[in-house]
N, C-alpha and C positions, 0 to 999 in steps of 0.2 A: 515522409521526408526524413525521421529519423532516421541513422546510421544503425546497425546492428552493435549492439554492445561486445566490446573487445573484451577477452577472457580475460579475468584476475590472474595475476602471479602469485597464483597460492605459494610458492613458499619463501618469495619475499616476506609476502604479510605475515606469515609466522615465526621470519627472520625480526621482525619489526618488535613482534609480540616481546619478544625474548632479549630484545636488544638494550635492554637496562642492567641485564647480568658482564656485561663486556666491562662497562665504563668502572664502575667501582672495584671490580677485580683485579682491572688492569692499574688502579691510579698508585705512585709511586709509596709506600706505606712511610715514606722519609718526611713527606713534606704537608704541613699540617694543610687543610681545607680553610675556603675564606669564610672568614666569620661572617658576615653582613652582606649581602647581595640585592642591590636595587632593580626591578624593572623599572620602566616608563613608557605604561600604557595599558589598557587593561580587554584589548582586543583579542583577536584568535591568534595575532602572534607576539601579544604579552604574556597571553595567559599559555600559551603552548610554550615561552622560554622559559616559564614559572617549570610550568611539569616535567622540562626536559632537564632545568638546572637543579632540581628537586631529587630527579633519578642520575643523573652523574656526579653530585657534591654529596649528599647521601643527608641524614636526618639532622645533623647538629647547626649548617649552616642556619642561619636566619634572613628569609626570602622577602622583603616589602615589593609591591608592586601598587604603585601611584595609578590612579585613574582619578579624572576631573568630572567624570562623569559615568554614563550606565556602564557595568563592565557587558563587555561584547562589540561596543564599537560600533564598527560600522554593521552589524548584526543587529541589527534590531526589529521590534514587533510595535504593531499599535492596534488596541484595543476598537473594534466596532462593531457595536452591539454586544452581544454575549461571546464574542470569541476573538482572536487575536490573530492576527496576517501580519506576515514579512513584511516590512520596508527596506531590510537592506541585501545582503548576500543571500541567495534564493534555493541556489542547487547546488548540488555537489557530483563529481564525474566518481563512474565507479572506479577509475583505479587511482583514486586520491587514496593511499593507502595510509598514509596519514591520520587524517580526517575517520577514518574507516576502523584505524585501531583505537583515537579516541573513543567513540560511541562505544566498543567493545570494552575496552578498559571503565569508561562509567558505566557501565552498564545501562546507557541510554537507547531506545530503539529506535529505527527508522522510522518514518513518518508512512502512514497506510498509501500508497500511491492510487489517487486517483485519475482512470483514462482521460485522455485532453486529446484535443483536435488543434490543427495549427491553418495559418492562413499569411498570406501575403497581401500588404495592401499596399498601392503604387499615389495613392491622396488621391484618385477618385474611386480608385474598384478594387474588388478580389483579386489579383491575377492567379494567384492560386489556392484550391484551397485543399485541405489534405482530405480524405476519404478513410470509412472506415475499413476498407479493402485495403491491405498493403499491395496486393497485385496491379491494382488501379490506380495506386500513387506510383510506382513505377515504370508504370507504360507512358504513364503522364510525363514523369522524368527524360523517363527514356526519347519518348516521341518529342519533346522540345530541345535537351542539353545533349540528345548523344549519350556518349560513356562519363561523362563529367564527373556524374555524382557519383558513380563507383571508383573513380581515378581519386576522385577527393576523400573520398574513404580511404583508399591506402596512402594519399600521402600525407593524409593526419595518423596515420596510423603509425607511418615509421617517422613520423616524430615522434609520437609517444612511446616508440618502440627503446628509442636513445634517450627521453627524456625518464622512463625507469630506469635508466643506471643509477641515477642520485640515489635508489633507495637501497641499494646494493653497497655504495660507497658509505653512505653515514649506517649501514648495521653494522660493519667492521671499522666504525669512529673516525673517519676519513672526512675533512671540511676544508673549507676555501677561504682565503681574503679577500677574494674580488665577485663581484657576481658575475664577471668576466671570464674568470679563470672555473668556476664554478659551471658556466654555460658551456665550457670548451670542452671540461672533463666530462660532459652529456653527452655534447653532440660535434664535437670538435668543432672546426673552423665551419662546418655546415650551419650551426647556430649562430655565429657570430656573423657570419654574411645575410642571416634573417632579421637580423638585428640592424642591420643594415638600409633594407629594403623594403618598399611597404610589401604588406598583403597581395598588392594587386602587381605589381613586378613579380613576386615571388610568385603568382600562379600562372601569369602568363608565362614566364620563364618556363614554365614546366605545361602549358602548352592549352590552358583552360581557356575558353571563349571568353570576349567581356560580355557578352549579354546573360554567361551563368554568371557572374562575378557581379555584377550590375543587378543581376533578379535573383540570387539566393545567398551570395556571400554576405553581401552588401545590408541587407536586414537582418544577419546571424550578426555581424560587429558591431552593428547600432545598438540592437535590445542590451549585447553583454559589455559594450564598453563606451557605447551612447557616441561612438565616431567611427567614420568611413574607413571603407578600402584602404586607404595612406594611411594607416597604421601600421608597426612594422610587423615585421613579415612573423617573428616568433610568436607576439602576443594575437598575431593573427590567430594562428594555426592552434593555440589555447582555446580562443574564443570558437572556434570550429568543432575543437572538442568539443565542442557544447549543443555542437547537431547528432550527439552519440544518444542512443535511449540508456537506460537502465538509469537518468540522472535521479538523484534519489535528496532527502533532505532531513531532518531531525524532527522525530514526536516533540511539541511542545516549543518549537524554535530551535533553528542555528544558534542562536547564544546561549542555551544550553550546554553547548560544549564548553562555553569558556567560562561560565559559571561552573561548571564538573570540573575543569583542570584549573582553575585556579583552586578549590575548596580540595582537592586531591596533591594539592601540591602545598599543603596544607604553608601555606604562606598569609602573609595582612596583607588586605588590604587597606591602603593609605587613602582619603577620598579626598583628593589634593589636586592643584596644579604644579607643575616644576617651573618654575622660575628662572632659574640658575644650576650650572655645576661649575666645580671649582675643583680647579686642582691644585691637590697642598700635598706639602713635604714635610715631616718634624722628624728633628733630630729624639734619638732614643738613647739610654745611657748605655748601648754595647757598642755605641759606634757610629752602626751603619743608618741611615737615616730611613723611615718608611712613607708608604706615599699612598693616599685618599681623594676617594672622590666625595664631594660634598654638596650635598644633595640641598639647594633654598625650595621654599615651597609656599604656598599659602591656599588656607582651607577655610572652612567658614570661623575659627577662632583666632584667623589673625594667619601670623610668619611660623615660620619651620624650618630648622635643619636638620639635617642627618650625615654621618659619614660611613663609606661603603669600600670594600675589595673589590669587587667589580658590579657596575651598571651595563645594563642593559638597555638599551634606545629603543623600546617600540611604537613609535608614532613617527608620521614622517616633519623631515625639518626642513619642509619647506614653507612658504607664504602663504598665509591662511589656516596652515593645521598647526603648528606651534610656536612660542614664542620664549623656548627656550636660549637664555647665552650659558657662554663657554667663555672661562676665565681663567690665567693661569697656565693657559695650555700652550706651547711652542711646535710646531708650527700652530697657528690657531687654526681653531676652527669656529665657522661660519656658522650663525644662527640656521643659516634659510642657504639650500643648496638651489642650483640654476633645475629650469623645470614649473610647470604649470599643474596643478589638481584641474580635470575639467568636471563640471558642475551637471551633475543630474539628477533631477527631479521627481520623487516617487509622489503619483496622488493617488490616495484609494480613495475611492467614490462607492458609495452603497448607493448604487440607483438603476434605473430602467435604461436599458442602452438601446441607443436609437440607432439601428442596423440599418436603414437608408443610409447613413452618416458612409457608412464602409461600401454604397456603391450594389450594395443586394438587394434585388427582389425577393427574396427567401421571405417567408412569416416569419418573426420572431422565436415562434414555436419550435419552428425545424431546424433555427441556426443552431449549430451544437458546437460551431468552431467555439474554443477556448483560448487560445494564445493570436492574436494577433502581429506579426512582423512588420516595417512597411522599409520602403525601399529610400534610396537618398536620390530624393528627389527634389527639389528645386522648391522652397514653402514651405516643407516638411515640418510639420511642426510638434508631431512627437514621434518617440522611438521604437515603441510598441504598444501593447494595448492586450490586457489579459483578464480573464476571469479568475482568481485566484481564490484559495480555498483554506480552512482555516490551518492555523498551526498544528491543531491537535484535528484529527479527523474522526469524528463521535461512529459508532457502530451504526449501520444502515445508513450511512449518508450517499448522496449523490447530488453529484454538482446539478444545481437549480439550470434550468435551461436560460433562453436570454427575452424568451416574456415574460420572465419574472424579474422582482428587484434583487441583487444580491450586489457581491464588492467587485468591483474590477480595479487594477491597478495599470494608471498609467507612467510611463516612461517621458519627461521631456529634458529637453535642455534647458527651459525655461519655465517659471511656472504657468502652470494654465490660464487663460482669463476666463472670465464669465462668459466670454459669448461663447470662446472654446468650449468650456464645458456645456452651455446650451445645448450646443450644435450635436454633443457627444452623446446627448444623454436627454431623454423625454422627460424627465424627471428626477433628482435624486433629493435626501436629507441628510446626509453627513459627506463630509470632504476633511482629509487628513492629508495635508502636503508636508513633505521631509526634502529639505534640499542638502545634498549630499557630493561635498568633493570624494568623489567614489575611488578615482582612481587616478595615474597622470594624464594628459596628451599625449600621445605617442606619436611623436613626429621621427622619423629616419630622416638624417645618417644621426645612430646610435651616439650621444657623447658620453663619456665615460660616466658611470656612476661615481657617487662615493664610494669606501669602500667600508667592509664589515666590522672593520676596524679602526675607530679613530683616533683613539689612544692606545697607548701598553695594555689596559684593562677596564677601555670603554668601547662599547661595540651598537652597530647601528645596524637593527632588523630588516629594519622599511625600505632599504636600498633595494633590497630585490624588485619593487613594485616597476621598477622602472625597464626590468624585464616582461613581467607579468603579476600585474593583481588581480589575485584569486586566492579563496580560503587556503589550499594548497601550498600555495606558493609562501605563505605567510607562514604554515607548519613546516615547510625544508625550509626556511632562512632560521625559522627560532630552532632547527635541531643543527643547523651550520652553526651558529651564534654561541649558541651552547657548546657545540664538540670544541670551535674554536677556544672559549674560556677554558675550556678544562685542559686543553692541551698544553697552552701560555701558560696554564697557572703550575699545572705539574713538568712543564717543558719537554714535551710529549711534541714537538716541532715532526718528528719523522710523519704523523698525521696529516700535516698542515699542505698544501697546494701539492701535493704526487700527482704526477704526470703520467699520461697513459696509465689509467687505473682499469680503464676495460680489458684489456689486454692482460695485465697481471691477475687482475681476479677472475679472468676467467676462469671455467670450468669448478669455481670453487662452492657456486649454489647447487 
């Protein structure tokens, strides 16, 4: 069922490596750097505007980055038994080149990849399930969808083909206002019309059956964004990426990297809520007045403040994830932007899985499927269903089969109840549920985001999500975030929204 893994742009990534020698080179030698710089958040795209505004402001500035809680975020692990399994962001695609230059820069390793089997479930049966022969999964393909799954290979591919321009545009310090203008200079008006439409327009449009869209789309958008087809079309085609192989993931946990790049970007951390920002003005004795942001807070010893050059926003400021105000500020701005988090459910279960449940006569023995998908189907009452393996992968391990006890991790929208888990499972002794505003709703027709900017020298990361959230996505807004800051602050504007940048740079890699 996987896709073949699309070839790295090797010398992007070694554009990427190097691309900390531009920014300081280039910054105007007239105009002093900002003393004080806040984040706000302590995820992979706080801690990746930590590293970024670390490597473009250079060693003097002073970096706080406030988290109220674990730093990683929505990255998280929990402990069962002797070893530790994801709860939150899971995989990473091979051409997050991002992501791909962290691990290299900490010098953290990939995680050992262990082989997995995958399976489709419709809420009573198998209807597919993947074989250890890739010959035999594609005749299978082939004999039910036709050309489908090859057609959806190339047209996830030439998106991904426009969506690495972005890493071409921020090596030569190039960033956006909008995550509009940002989508455009990717993929021109092709993107903003995906934005537009859900998933399931956008493949019929381009000529896909609904019964492949109905039986393999349709279970790829549920597990990675825990909602259907009517999604829009771009964050579709992300979530599709995600039928690619080579996805790979971090020894030790994803939030290893954000522990790396916060401690490499050698900045504090503040173990706080934010409260409040304010914007103030004071007059100074040369005249000209200077202006701050100021930072309320409170941590386990009470109230706090601080004043800053510029802040960084990385959590989103919508209903339910923060409850920061804005004061001071002309036009104002809104605590909580328009937009819904939808809600999903990780439970890992150490237990016996009762494989009648999934509709098989198989023994336990011989079931080897690992990943479970299931389709949206009418009752459906979780997203997927996996056998999952620890963070750290000890030497000689192999995944336990499924007549044995081990962790599975399921997906819902809602938490499990007891009879659910009965029904799932013959037996188990631990249960660890994490409920999780993962990500938005994605309802089309697209309305405008916020934007990156929402003051002179207050900027909001999280906006992107409303494109696509993925660890990725969350490392280009904090390197947009960042080029942006540094351009406003040295007025480096010639950087800022360039049009037709494909065209001009070309031939330049």
């Amino acid at each position: 069922m996987r896709l073949p893994t699309l070839s790295l742009r090797v010398l992007l990534f070694l554009g990427l490596c190097h691309s900390g020698r531009r920014s300081l080179a280039s910054a105007p030698e007239l105009l002093d750097p900002p003393r004080k710089i806040a984040v706000i958040g302590g995820g992979i795209g706080g801690t990746a505007a930590a590293f970024y505004l670390r490597q473009e402001f250079g060693p003097a500035v002073k970096i706080d980055v406030y988290e109220s809680g674990n730093v990683g975020g929505r990255l998280a692990t929990v402990k069962i038994g002797d070893y530790e399994y994801e709860t939150g962001g899971f995989v990473i695609h091979p051409l997050n080149l991002h992501m791909k230059h962290f691990i290299d820069k900490l010098g953290i390793p990939p995680r050992k990849d262990v082989p997995s089997k995958l399976a489709i479930f419709d809420g009573k049966e198998l209807v597919f399930e993947e074989s250890d022969w890739f010959i035999i999964n594609l005749f299978r393909m082939l004999w039910r969808y036709g050309f489908n799954i090859l057609r959806m290979q190339m047209w996830v591919e030439s998106v991904l083909d426009k969506f690495m321009r972005i890493y071409q545009y921020q090596q030569y310090g190039y960033s956006f206002s909008t995550v509009e203008k940002l989508l455009h200079a990717m993929g021109g008006d092709s993107f903003l019309t995906l934005m537009n439409q859900t998933l399931e327009e956008a493949m019929m449009g381009e000529g896909f059956s609904q019964v492949f869209i109905n039986d393999l789309v349709a279970p790829v958008t549920r597990v990675n964004y825990g909602q259907s087809v009517r999604i829009n079309g771009f964050v579709g085609a992300v979530s599709l990426a995600g039928a690619d192989s080579g996805q790979w993931a971090v020894d030790g946990g994803n939030k290893r990297v954000c522990t790396g790049l916060l401690y490499h970007s050698k900045s504090e951390l503040i173990p706080a809520t934010v409260t409040s920002i304010v914007f103030k003005v004071r007059p100074t004795k040369m005249g000209s007045p200077v202006s701050f942001y100021e930072i309320n807070y409170k941590d386990d010893l009470g109230s706090g403040h601080s004043l800053y050059d510029i802040v960084v926003i990385a959590t989103p400021l919508h209903l339910g994830k923060s409850d920061i105000t804005f004061t001071g500020f002309s036009p104002p701005i809104p605590s909580y932007y328009p937009g819904r988090y939808q809600q999903t459910v990780a439970t890992l279960v150490h237990g016996l899985l009762n494989v009648s449940y999934l509709g098989t006569t198989q023994a336990p023995a011989d079931f080897t499927v690992s990943d479970i998908l299931t389709m949206d189907t009418k009752g459906a009452a979780i997203n997927s269903l996996g056998s999952i393996d620890p963070v750290h992968i000890p030497d000689g391990y192999k995944r336990p089969p499924a007549s044995r006890t081990k962790v599975w991790k399921v997906l819902s929208p809602q938490p499990l109840t007891q009879e659910q888990l009965e029904s799932m499972f013959i037996s188990y002794n631990t249960v660890s549920e994490t409920k999780w505003l993962a990500y938005p709703a994605y309802r089309p027709p697209h309305r405008k985001t916020p934007p990156f900017i929402l003051h002179n020298r207050l900027y909001y990361l999280n906006t992107v999500e409303w494109a696509a959230s993925a660890m990725e996505m969350s490392a280009i807004a904090a390197r947009n975030v960042v080029l942006l800051a540094h351009h406003r602050w040295y007025e480096q504007v010639e950087k800022i929204d360039q049009e037709d940048l494909h065209t001009k740079l070309r031939g330049e890699l």
